[in-house]
N, C-alpha and C positions, 0 to 999 in steps of 0.2 A: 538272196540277201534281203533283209528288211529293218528299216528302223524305223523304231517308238516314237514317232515324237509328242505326245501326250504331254510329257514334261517339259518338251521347248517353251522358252519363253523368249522376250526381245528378239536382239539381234541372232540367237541361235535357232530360234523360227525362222527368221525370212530372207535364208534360202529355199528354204520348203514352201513359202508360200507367197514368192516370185515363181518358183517353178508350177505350181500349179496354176498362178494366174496366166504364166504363159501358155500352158498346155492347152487353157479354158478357152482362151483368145483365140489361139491355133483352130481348135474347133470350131468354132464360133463362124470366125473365116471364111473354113469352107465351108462351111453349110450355107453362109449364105452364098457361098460364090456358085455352088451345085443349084441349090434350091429358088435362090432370087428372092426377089420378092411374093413368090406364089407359095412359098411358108415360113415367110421371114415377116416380121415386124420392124420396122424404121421408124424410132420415135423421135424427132430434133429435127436438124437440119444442115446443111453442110456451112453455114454463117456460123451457126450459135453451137454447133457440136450434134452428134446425135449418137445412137446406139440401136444393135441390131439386135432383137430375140427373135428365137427361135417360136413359129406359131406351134397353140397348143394343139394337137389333131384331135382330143377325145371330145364328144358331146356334151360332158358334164363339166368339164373346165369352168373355173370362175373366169376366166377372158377369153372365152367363147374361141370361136374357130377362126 
């Protein structure tokens, strides 16, 4: 089974795109919960907020290794 949603618009998108922000999150999660900070990025703080990416591993990345 699969739906289009190219045509969603409003409120008929965002179930499709709660579900994907969860899925993103879910990921997000464990990699840093496996990886840590040895290929995680920590930008903030725990006062002011912060957010976790994923480090880039390739040598040519614009935000280096």
């Amino acid at each position: 089974m699969s739906i289009d949603i190219t045509d969603l618009t409003g409120a008929q998108y965002k179930p499709f795109d709660d579900l994907l922000d969860g899925i993103l999150c879910a990921y997000l999660a464990y990699y840093f919960w496996y990886w840590g900070v040895e290929k995680s990025w920590v930008l903030g703080d725990i006062e002011n907020g912060y957010v976790v990416l994923p480090r880039c591993p390739l040598k040519t990345c614009a935000f280096g290794v």
